[in-house]
C-alpha positions as CSV (number, residue, x, y, z in Angstrom):
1,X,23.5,-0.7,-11.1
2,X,25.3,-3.9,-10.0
3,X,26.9,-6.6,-12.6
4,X,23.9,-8.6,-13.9
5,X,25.1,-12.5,-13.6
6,X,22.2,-13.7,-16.4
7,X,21.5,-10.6,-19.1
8,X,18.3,-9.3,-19.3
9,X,17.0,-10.1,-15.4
10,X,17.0,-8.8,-12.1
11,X,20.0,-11.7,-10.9
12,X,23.1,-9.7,-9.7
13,X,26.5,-9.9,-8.2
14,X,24.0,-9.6,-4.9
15,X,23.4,-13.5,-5.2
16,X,27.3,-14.4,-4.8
17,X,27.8,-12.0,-2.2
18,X,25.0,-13.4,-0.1
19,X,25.7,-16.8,-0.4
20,X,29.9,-16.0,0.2
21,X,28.2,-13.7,3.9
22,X,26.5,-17.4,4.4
23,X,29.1,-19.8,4.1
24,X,31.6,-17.4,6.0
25,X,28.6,-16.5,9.1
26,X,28.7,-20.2,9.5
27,X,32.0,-21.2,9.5
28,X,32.9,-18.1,12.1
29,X,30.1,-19.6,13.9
30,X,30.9,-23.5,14.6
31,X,34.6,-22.8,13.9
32,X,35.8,-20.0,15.9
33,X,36.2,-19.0,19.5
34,X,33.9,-15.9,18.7
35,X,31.3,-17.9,17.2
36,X,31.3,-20.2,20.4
37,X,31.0,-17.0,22.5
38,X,27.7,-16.0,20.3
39,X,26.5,-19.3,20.7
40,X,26.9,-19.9,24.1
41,X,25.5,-16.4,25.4
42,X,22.8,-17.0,23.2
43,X,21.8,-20.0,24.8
44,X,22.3,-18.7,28.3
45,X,23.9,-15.3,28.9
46,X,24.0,-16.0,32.5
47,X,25.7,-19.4,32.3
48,X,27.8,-17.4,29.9
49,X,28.7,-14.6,32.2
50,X,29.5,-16.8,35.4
51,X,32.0,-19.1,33.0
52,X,34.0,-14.9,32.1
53,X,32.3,-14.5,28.7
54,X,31.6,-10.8,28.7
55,X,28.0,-11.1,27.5
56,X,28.1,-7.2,26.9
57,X,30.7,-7.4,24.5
58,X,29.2,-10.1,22.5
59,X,25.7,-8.4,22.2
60,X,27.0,-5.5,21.0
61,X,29.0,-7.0,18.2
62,X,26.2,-9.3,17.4
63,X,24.4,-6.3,17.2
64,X,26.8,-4.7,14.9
65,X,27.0,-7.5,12.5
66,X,23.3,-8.2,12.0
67,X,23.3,-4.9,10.9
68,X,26.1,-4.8,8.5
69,X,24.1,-8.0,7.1
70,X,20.9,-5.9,7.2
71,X,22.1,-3.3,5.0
72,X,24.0,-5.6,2.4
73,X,20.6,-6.8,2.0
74,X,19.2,-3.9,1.6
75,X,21.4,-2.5,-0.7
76,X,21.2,-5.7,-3.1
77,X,17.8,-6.5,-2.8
78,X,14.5,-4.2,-3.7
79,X,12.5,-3.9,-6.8
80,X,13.6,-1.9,-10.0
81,X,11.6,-0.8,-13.2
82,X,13.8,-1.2,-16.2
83,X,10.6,0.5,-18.7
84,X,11.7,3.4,-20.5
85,X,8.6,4.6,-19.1
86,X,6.7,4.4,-15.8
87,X,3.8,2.6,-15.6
88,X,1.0,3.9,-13.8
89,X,0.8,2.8,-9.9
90,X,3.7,1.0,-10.1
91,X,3.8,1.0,-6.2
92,X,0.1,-0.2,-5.4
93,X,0.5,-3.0,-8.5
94,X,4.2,-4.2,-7.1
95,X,2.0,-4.2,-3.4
96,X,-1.3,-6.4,-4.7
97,X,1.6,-9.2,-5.2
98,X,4.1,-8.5,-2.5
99,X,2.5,-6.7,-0.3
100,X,5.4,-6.5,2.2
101,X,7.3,-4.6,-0.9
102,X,8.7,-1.3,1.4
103,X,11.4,0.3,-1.5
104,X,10.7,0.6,-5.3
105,X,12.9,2.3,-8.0
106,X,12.7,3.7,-11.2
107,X,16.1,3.0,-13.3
108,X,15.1,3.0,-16.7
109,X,17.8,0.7,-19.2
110,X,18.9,4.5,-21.0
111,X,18.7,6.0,-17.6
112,X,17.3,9.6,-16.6
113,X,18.9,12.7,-17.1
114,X,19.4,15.0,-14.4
115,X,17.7,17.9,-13.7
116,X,20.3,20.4,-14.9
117,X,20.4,18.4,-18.5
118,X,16.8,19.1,-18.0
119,X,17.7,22.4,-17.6
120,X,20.0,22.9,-21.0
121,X,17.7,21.1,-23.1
122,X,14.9,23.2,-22.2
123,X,16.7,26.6,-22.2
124,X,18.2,25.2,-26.2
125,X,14.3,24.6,-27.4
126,X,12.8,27.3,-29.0
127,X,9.6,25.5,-30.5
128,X,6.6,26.1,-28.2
129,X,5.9,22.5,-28.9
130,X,9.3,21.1,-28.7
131,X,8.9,22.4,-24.8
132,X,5.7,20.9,-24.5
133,X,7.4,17.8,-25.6
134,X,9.8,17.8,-23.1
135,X,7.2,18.4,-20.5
136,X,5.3,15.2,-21.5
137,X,8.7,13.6,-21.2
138,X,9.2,14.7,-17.5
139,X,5.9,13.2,-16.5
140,X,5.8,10.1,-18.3
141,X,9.3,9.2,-17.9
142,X,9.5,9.1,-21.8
143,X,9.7,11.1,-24.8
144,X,6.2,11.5,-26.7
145,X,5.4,9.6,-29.4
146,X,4.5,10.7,-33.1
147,X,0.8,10.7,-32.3
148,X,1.3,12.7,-28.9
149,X,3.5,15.3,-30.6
150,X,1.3,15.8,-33.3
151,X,-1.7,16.8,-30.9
152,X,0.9,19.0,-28.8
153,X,1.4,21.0,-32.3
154,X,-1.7,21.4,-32.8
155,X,-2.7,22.4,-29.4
156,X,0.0,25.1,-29.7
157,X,-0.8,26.5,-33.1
158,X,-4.3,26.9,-31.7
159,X,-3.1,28.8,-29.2
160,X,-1.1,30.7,-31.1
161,X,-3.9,31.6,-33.5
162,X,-6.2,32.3,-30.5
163,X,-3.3,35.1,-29.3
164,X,-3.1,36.6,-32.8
165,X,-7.2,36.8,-33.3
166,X,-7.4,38.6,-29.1
């Protein structure tokens, strides 16, 4: 993830970088012959064209530039869950608030493992409920609880004991 500017929130290095993009958009803007160039053609790309500006030119990089802000922004700023484990309908509950919310991770504080440390882990289990376990923990996003691996031993020596009585 990004540097963190206050521990324990969502306020990154994306603050500084947006407000340094600000200040230097405005001082290109009233301060520069290219900024002049933007301005005028966006008042009156006519006016603009008959005075030599190349109106063409200065849509296109306008056009360039918005989007290189665009993405910034959309790399920096979107909503991320930090719970060890994913809450139900995170998407529809981040939406009843924002409901303009269009990108939503999951980046839990110890992080996920990938799928081929998935992969080791379950090919080095050899408990029936140790792999049950792990099962629980691909679906919830976090490793089961005392209580919940206590019922998945019990559901497996059930079916274990049904397999030796067929």
């Amino acid at each position: 993830m990004y540097p963190k500017l206050i521990p324990h929130t969502q306020l990154h290095i994306g603050l500084i970088i947006a407000v340094l993009a600000m200040i230097l958009l405005f001082i290109v803007m009233h301060y520069t012959t290219i900024g002049q160039k933007v301005r005028i053609v966006g008042k009156n790309a006519l006016a603009a064209r008959h005075a030599g500006i190349r109106s063409d030119q200065v849509f296109l990089l306008t056009f360039f530039i918005s989007g290189a802000l665009a993405g910034l922004a959309g790399a920096w700023v979107k909503a991320v869950l930090t719970d060890q484990a994913r809450p139900l309908a995170p998407m529809e509950r981040l939406r009843e608030k924002w409901p303009h919310t269009i990108a939503l991770d999951f980046a839990p504080e110890g992080g996920l493992t990938g799928a081929e440390a998935d992969l080791v882990r379950l090919a080095e289990a050899s408990d029936p409920a140790e792999i049950c376990g792990l099962f629980v923990e691909f679906v919830a996003g976090a490793p089961p609880d005392e209580a919940q691996r206590a019922v998945l031993a019990d559901a497996v020596a059930a079916a274990q004991h049904g397999e030796v009585a067929a």
